[in-house]
C-alpha positions as CSV (number, residue, x, y, z in Angstrom):
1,X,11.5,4.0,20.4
2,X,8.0,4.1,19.0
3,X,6.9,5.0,15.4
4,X,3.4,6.1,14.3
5,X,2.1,5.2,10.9
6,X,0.0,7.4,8.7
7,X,-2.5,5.4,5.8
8,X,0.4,7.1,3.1
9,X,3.1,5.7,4.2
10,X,1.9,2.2,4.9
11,X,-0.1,2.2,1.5
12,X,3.0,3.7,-0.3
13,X,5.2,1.0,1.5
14,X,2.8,-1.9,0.6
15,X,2.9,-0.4,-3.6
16,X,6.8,-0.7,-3.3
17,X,7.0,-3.8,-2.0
18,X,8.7,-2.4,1.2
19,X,8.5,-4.8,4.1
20,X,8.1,-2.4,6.6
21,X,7.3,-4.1,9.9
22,X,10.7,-6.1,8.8
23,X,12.7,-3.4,7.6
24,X,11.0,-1.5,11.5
25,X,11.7,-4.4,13.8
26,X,13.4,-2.7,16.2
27,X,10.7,-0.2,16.1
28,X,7.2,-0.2,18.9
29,X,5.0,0.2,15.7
30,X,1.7,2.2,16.4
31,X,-1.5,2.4,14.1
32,X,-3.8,5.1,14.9
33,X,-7.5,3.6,15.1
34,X,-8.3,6.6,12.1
35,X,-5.6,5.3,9.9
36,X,-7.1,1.1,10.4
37,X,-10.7,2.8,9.6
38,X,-8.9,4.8,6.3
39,X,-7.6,1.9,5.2
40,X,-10.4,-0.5,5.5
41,X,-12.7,2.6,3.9
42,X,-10.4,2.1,0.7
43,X,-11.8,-1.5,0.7
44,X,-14.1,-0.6,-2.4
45,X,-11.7,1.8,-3.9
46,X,-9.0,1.3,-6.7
47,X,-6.7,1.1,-3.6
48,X,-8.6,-2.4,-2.8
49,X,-5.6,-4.4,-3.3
50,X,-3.3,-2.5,-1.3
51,X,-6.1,-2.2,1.7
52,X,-6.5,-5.4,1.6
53,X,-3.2,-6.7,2.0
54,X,-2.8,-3.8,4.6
55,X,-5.3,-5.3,6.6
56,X,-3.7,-8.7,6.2
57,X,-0.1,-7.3,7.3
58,X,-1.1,-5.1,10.3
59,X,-3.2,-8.3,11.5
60,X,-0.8,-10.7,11.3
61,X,2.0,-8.3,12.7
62,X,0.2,-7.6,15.8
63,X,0.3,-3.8,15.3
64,X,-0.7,-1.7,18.4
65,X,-3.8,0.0,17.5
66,X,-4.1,3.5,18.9
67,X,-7.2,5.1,20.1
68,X,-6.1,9.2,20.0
69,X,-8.6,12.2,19.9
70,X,-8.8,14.2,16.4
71,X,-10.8,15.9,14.2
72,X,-9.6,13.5,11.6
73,X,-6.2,11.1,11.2
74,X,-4.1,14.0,10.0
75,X,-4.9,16.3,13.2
76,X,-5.0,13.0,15.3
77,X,-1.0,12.0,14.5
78,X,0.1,15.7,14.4
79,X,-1.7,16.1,18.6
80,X,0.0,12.8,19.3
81,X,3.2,13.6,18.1
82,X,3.0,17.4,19.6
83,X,2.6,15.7,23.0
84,X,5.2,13.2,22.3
85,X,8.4,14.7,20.8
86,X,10.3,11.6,20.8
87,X,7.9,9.9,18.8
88,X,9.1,9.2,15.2
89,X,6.3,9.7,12.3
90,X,6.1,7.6,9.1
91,X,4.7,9.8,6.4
92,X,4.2,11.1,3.4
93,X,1.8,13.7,4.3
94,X,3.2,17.0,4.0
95,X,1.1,19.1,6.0
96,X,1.9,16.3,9.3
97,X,5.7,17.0,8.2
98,X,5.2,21.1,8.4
99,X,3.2,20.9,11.5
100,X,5.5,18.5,13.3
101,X,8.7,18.8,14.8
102,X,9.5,14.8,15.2
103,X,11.9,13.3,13.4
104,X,10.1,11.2,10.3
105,X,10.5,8.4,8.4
106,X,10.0,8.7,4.6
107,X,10.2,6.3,1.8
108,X,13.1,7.5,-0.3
109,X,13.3,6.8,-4.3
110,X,10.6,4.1,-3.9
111,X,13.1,1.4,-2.2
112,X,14.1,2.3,1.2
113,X,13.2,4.1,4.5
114,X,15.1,6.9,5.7
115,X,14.8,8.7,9.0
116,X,15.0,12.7,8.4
């Protein structure tokens, strides 16, 4: 089963101290290129830490970087996932939740992931 990740929920995951390419394993993780090019834009941000160790993880996890069309990384997850259904989408976007029908994976109460 493959889940994409959206620049929230990895940066929200890495704040928590939420393993998630552990706590994923049995997962095929996927990384939209727009979410790599968020993240590194945060590089010079009060989010540097967090990018930065983002960077780090997704490197040294091998992540499979997507290339998808979009007019930004919002619309870009929300056509993926709209032309594959059995996709699951970690997020904490709400507008990808209300335009998406896919089941999601959410952080709940700041300490674990939970499929909905």
């Amino acid at each position: 089963m493959k889940v994409i990740l959206d620049t929230s929920f990895i940066l929200s995951a890495i704040r928590n101290k939420i393993d998630i390419f552990e706590e994923l394993r049995e997962y095929n993780l996927l990384i939209p290129e727009q979410v790599l090019n968020e993240i590194k834009s945060l590089e010079n941000s009060k989010a540097k830490t967090e990018a930065k160790l983002a960077l780090k993880i997704i490197q040294r996890n091998k992540s499979k970087i997507l290339k998808i069309e979009g007019k930004n990384t919002d619309n870009a997850i929300i056509n993926y996932a709209k032309n594959n259904p059995q996709t699951i989408i970690a997020t904490l976007d709400r507008e990808i939740k209300r335009k998406t029908k896919n089941p999601k994976i959410i952080i709940r109460n700041k300490k674990k992931l939970e499929i909905i």
